[in-house]
C-alpha positions in Angstrom: -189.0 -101.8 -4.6 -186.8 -104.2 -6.8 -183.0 -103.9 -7.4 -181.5 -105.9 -9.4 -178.1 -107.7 -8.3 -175.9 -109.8 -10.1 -174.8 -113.5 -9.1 -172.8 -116.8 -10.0 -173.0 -117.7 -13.4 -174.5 -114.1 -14.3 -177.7 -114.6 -13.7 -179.9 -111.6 -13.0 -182.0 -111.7 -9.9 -184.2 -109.0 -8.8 -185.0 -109.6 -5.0 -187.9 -107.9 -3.5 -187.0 -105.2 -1.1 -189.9 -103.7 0.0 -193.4 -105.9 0.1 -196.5 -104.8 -1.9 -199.1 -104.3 0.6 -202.1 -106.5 -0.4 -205.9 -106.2 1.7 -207.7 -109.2 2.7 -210.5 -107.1 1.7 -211.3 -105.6 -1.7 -209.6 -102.6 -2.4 -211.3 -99.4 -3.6 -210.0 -100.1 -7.2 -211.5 -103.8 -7.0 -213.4 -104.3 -10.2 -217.5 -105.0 -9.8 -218.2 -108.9 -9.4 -217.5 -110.4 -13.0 -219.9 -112.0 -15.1 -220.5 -115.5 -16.2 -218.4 -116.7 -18.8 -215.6 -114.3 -18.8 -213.3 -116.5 -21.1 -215.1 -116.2 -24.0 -214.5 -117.0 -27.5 -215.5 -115.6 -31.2 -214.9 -117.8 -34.0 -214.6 -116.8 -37.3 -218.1 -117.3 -39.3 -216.5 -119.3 -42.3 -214.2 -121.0 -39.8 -217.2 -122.5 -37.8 -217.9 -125.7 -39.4 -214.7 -126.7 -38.5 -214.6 -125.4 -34.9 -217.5 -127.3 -34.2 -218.0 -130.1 -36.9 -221.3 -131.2 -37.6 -224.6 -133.6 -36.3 -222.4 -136.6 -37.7 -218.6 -135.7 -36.8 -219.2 -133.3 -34.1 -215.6 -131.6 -33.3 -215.3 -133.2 -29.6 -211.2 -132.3 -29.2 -213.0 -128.4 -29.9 -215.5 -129.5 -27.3 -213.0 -130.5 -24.5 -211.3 -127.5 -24.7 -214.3 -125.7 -24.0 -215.6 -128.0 -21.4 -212.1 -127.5 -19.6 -212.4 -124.0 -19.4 -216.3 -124.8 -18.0 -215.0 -127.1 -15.2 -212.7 -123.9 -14.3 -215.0 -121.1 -14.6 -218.1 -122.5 -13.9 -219.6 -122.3 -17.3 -218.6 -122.6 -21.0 -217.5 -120.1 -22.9 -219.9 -118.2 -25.0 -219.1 -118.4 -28.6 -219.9 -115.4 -30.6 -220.0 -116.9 -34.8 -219.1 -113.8 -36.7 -216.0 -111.6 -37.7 -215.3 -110.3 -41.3 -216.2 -113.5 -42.8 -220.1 -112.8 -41.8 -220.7 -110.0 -43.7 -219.6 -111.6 -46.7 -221.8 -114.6 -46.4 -224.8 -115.2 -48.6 -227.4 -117.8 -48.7 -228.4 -120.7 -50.9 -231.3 -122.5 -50.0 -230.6 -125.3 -51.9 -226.3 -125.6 -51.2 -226.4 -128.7 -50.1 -223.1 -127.9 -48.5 -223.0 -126.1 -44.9 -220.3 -123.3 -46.6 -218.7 -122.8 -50.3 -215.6 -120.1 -50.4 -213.5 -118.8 -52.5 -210.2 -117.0 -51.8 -209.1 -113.8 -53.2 -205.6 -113.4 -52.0 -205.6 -109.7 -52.8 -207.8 -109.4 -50.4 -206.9 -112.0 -48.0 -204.6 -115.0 -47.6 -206.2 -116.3 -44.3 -209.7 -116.9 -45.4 -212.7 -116.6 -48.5 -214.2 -113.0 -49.1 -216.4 -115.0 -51.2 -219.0 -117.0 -49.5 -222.0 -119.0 -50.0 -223.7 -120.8 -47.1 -226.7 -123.3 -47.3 -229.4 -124.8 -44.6 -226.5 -127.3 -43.0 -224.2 -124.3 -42.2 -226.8 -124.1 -38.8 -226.5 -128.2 -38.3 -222.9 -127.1 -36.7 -225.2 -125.5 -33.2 -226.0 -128.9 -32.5 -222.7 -130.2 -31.7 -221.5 -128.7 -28.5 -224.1 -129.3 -25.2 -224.5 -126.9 -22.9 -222.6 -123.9 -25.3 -224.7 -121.0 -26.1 -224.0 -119.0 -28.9 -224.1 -115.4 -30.5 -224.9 -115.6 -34.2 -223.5 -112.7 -36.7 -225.6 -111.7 -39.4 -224.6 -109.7 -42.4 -224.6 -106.2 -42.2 -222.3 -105.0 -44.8 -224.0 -106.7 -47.9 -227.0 -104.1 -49.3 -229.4 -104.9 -51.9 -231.0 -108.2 -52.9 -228.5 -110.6 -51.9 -228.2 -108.8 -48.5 -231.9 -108.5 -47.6 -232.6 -112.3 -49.1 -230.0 -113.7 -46.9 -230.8 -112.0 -44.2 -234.6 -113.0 -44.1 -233.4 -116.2 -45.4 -231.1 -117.3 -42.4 -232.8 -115.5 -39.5 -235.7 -118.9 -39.2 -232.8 -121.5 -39.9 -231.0 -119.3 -37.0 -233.5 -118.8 -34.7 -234.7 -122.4 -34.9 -231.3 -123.9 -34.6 -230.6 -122.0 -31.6 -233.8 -121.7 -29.9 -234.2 -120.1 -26.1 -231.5 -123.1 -24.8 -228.8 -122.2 -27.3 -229.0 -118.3 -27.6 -226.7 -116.1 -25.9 -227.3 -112.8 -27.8 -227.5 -111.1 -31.3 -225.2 -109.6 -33.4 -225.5 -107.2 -37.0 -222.7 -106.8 -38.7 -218.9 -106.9 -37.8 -217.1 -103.3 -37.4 -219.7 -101.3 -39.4 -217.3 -98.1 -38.4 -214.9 -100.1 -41.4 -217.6 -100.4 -44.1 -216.5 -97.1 -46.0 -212.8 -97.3 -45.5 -211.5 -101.0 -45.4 -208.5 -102.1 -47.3 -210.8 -105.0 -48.0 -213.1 -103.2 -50.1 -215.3 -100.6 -49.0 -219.2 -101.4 -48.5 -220.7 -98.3 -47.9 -220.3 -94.5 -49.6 -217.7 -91.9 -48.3 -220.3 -89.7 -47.0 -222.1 -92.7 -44.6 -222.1 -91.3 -40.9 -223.1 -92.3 -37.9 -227.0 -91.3 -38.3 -226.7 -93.8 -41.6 -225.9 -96.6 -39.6 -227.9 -96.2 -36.7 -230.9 -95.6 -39.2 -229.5 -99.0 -41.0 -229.3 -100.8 -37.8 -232.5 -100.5 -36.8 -234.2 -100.8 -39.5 -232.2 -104.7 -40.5 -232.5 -105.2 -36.6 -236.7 -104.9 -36.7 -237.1 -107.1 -40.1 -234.9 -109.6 -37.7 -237.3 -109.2 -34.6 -240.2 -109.7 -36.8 -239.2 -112.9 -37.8 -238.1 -114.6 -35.0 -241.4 -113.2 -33.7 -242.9 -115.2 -36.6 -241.1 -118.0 -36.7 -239.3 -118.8 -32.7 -242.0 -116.5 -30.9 -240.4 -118.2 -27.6 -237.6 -116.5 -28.2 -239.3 -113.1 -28.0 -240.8 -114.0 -25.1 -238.2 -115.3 -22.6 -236.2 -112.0 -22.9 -233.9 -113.4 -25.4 -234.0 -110.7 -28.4 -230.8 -109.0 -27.5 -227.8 -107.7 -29.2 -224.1 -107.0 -28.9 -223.6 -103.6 -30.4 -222.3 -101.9 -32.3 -219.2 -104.1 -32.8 -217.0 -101.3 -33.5 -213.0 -102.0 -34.6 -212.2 -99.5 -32.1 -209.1 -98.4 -34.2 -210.9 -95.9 -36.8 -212.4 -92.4 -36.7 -214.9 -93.5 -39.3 -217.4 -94.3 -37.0 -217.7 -93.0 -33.2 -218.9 -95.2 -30.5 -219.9 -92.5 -28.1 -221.6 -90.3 -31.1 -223.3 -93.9 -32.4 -224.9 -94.1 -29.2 -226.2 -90.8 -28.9 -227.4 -91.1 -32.3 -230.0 -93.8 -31.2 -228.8 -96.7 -31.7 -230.8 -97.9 -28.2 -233.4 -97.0 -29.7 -235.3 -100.1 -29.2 -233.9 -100.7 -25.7 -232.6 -104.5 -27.3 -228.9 -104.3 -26.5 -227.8 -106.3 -23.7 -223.7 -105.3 -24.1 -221.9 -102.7 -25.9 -219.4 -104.2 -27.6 -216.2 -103.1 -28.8 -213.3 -104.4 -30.2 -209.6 -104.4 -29.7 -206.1 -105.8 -31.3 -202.9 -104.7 -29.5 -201.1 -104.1 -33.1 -200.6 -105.4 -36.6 -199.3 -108.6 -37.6 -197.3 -106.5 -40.2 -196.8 -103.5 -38.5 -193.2 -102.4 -38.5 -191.7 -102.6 -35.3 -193.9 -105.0 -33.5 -191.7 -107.7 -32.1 -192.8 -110.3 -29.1 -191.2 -108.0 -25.9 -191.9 -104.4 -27.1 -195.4 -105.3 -28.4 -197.2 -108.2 -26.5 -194.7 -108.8 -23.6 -195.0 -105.5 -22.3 -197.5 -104.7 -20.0 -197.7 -100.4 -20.5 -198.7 -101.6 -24.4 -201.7 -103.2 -22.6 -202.4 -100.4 -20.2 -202.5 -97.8 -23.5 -204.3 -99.9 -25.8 -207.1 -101.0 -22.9 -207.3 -96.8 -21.6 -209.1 -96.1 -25.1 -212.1 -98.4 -23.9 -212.0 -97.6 -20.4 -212.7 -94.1 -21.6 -215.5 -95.1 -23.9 -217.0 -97.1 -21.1 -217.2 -94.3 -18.4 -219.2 -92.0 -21.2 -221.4 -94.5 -21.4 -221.9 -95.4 -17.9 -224.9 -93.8 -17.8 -226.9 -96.2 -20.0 -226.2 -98.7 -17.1 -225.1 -101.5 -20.0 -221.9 -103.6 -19.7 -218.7 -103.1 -21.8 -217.4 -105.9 -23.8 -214.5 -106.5 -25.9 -216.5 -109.0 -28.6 -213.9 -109.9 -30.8 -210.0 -109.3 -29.7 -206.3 -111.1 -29.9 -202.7 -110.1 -29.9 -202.1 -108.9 -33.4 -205.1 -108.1 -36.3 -204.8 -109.5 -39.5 -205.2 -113.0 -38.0 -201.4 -112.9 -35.7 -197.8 -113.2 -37.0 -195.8 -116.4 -36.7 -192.8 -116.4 -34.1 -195.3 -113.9 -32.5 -198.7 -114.7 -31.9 -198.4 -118.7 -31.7 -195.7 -118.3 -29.3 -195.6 -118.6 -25.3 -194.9 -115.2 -25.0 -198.9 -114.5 -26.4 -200.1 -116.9 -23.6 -198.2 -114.7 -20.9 -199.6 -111.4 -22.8 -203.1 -113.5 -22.8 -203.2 -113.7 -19.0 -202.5 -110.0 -18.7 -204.4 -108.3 -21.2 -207.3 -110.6 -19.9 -206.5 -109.7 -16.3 -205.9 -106.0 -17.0 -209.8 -105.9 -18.8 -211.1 -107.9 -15.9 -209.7 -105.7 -13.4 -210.7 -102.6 -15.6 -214.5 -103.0 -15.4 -214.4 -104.9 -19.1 -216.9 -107.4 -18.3 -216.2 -110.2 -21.0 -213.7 -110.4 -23.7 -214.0 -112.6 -26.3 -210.8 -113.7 -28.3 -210.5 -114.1 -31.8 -210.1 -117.3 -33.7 -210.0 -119.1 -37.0 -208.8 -122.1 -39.0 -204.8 -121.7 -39.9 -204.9 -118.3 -37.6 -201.7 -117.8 -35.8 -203.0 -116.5 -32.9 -205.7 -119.7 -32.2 -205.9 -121.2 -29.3 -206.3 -124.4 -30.9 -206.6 -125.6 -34.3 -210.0 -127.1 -35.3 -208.9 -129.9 -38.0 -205.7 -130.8 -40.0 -205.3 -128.6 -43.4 -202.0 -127.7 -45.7 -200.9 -124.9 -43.6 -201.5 -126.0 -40.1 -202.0 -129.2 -37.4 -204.5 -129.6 -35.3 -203.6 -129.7 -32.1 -203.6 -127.2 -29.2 -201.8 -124.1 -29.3 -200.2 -122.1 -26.6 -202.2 -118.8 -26.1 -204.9 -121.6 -25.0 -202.8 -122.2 -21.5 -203.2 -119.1 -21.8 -207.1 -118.7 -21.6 -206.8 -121.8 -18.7 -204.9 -120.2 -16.4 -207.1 -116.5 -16.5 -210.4 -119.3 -15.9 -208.1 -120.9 -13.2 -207.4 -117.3 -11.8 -210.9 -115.9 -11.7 -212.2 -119.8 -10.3 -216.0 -120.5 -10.5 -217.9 -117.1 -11.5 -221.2 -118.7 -10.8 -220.4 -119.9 -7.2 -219.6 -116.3 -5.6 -218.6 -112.9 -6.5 -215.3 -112.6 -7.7 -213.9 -109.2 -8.0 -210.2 -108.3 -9.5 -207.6 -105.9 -8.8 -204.6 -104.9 -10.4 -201.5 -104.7 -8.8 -199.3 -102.2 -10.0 -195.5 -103.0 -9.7 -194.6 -100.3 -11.6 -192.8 -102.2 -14.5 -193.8 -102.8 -17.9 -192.6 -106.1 -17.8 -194.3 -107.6 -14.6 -197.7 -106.9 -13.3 -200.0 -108.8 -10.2 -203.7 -108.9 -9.4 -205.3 -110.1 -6.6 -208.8 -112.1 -7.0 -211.0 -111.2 -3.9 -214.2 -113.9 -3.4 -216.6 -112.9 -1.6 -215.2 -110.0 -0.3 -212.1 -112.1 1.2 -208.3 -112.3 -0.7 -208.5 -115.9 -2.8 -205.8 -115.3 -4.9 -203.2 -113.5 -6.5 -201.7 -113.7 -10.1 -197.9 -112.6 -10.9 -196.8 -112.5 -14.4 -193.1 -112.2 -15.4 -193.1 -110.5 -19.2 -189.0 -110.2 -19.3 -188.8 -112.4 -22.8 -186.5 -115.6 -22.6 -185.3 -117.4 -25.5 -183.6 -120.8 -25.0 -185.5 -122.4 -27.8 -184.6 -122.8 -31.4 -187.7 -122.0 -33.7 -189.9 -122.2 -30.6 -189.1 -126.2 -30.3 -187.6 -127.0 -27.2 -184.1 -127.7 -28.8 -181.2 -126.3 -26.7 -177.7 -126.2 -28.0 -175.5 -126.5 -25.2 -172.8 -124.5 -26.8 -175.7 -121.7 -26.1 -177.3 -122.5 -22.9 -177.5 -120.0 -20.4 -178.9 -119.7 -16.8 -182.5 -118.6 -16.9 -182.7 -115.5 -15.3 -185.5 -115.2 -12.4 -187.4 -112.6 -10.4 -188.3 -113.0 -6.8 -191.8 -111.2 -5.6 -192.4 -110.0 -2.2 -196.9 -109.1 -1.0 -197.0 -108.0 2.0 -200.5 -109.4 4.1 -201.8 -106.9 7.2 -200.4 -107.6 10.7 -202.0 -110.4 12.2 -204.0 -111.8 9.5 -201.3 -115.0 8.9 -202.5 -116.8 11.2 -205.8 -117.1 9.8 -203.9 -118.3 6.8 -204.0 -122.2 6.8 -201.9 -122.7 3.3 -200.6 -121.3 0.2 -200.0 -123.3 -3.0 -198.4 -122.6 -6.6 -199.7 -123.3 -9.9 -197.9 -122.3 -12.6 -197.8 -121.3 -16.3 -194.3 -122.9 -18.0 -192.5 -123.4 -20.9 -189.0 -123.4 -21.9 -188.8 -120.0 -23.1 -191.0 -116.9 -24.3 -190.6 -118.4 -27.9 -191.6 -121.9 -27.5 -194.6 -123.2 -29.3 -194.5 -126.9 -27.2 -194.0 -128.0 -24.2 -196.2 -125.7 -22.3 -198.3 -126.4 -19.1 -200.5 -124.8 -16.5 -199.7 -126.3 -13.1 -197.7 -129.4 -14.4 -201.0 -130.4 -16.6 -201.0 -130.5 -20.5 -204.2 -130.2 -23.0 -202.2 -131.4 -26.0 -204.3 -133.2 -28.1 -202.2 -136.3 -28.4 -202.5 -136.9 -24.7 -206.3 -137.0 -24.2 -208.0 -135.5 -27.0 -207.6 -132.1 -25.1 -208.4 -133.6 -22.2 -206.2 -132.0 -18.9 -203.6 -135.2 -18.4 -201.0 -134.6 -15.4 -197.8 -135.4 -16.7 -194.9 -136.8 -14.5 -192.1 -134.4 -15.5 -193.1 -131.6 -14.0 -193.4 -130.0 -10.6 -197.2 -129.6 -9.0 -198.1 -129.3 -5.5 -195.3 -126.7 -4.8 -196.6 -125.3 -0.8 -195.1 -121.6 0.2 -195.3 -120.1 4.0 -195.8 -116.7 4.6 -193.7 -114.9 7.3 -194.0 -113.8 10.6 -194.4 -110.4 9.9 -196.7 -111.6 6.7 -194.9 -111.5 4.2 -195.5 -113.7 1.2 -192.4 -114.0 -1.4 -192.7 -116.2 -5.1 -189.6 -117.0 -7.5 -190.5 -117.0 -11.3 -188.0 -117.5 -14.0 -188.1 -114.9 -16.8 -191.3 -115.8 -19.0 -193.3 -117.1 -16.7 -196.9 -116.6 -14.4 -197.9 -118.1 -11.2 -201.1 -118.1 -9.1 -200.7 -118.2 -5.5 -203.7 -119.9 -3.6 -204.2 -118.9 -0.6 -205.9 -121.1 2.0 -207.6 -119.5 4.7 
């Protein structure tokens, strides 16, 4: 129970009354052991030349991020190459150019409907050791130009990626759209779901065929598998659960069904920072759609995925979606899924996007640098700790609040950790840049939270230390760390670099009677680590 009290200099405190009893064991609502890889990525398809460079100016500040997350989670993120951008694409054989685009802005500010790729678009797999990959081929083009690039691009593919390099497959990005996007639809009024399953598999067998042909090795290993069916998950056009039934299985060659999921619009009216991102029961409703989708398919035995997902669709809103406040609604929404039974969730990005974690190379609208939804992403990898060393299972905490939530990370069967994120938003900045007026400054509110361990288990418990996830306010944009360490590209190249300004190593002691208590200032997470 929480009440809150006021004290000097009217700041609001809310002091724990009553504990939250926490297991050392898991608890019956633990999730399943997660999978490898958990922080995941998908980058837009005409934005991946610049995520990863090339052979000849490979994109390492790109490649540190990832290899961050790696030294966290025990292995790098698996990068899915697709989004709306891949069902535009066609291909040249002679481009001499990896990618040629052109913008429409009536259709889209943020990247080129347009798109032409050539043989060096596939030089960019080479750049990244140790990263395997999920490639996106075109689904929504029909015709020549569809079927030519397809057969095209599925050797150069197949090649580039080999047995090493492949994670998975992917046809087509949210195929439940094609008839009704704003975009432009691709496919008549009357296309159902027995359409697209018959669709599916027949462009799915022309692409086993030739990677039978042409990377048999491929074939044989095990590694002809897809994500599917990449739904949008926010349209009736299309229904997951009447997809499946429909056959889409049909060839037993998908590894993951795939869905995927944005929390609102970037222009939706009414969608601010606290009421939309910062708000843990939005989560909770927009996650429940899934979880429901997943238990009717539980039968099939496959894992459920979120392959493509960020805050807001429509590439994020600025003030919104680049802002702290996304990094706190990062950790949850990625906590929340874990917890769930969602066994991988892959977020979104793309050159300029304001919801990136980083952006790839300098351009007119945006820096490169690091952004802050990436602290973000470290501190769920820091959270769930090496998934390939033991079995790591998650539980959500409930406190009963839409603006805090807990989980507790169980390894092995034992209590290793437990996550508190405070979603009360905090503005001290001015346009997100660390600049306090002190005509303006207040006290920043905190919120003190009490677990509650069994009787006679402390003393077992050797230590407890802090890490956490910090910035100035909910709005800042800078100035953001994860356990006093900074992945700013003008530090290191991305590189982690401890800096001395901030507070690390901060040691807690549990009670007598068990009792563990943390203080977090509004806008802010923590991880307790306990030692036993």
């Amino acid at each position: 129970m929480l009440v809150p009290r006021v004290i000097a200099g009217s700041v609001l405190v809310k002091v724990a009354l009553c504990a939250i009893p926490l297991s050392i064991s898991p608890v019956q609502n633990a999730s399943k052991p997660l999978l490898e890889s958990f922080v995941s990525y998908s980058i837009e398809f005409s934005s991946f030349p610049d995520f990863a460079g090339n052979s000849s100016q490979p994109n390492t500040f790109s490649y540190n991020l990832l290899t961050n997350l790696r030294d966290l989670q025990g292995s790098y993120p698996i990068i899915r190459v697709g989004g709306n951008t891949e069902d535009y694409a066609t291909f040249n054989e002679s481009q001499t150019v990896a990618l040629v685009g052109s913008f429409d802005f009536s259709r889209s500010r943020d990247y080129p409907t347009t798109i032409s790729i050539g043989p060096e678009y596939f030089d960019s797999y080479s750049t990244w050791p140790g990263v395997t990959y999920i490639h996106g081929f075109s689904m929504g083009k029909n015709g020549s130009a569809g079927y030519d690039t397809l057969v095209g691009t599925v050797p150069l593919v197949c090649k580039a990626l080999g047995t090493s390099k492949v994670a998975y497959w992917e046809l087509g990005n949210e195929p439940d759209l094609f008839k009704t996007s704003s975009q432009g639809p691709v496919r008549p009024s009357w296309w159902n779901e027995t359409d697209y399953v018959e669709e599916w598999l027949n462009k799915t067998r022309i692409i086993r065929q030739l990677v039978q042909q042409n990377c048999p090795d491929v074939i044989t290993s095990g590694k002809f598998k897809f994500y599917a069916p990449n739904f949008a998950g926010t349209s009736n056009s299309l229904n997951l659960i009447t997809t499946w039934n429909a056959g889409l299985n049909a060839d037993n060659d998908i590894a993951f069904i795939d869905s995927h999921n944005y929390i609102g619009g970037a222009t939706q009216p009414g969608v601010t920072l606290q009421g939309t991102l910062m708000n843990h029961t939005s989560t909770v409703l927009s996650i429940n759609k899934h979880l429901n989708e997943s238990r009717l398919l539980a039968y099939t035995g496959l894992p459920y995925i979120l392959g493509e997902t960020n805050s807001l669709y429509n590439e994020g809103a600025p003030g919104l979606s680049n802002a702290f406040g996304a990094a706190l609604w990062g950790v949850d929404f990625n906590l929340y899924c874990a917890a769930t039974g969602i066994a991988r969730v892959h977020m979104h990005q793309g050159t300029n996007y304001r919801y990136q974690s980083w952006q790839p190379i300098d351009t007119v609208n945006a820096t490169r640098g690091t952004k802050a939804p990436y602290y973000g992403n470290i501190m769920v990898a820091a959270f769930l700790g090496n998934l390939t060393a033991g079995n790591v299972s998650i539980a959500d905490v409930e406190l009963g609040s839409t603006y805090q939530n807990a989980y507790a990370a169980y390894v092995d069967g034992r209590l290793e950790r437990i996550a508190v994120i405070q979603l009360n938003a905090y503005n001290s900045t001015v346009n997100g840049r660390g600049i306090v007026p002190a005509a303006t400054t207040k006290p920043r509110p905190t919120e003190t939270f009490s677990f509650q361990l069994p009787a006679g288990q402390t003393s077992a418990l050797k230590g407890l230390h802090v890490q956490r996830l910090l910035a100035n306010g909910s709005d800042a944009i800078t100035g953001i760390t994860f356990d006093g360490v900074s992945y700013n590209l003008e530090l290191d190249g991305g590189k982690p670099v401890t800096l001395n300004n901030v507070t690390r190593g901060e040691v807690l002691r549990a009670a007598q009677d068990g009792t563990i208590s943390v203080t977090l200032p509004w806008s802010s997470a923590a991880i307790l680590n306990l030692q036993w």
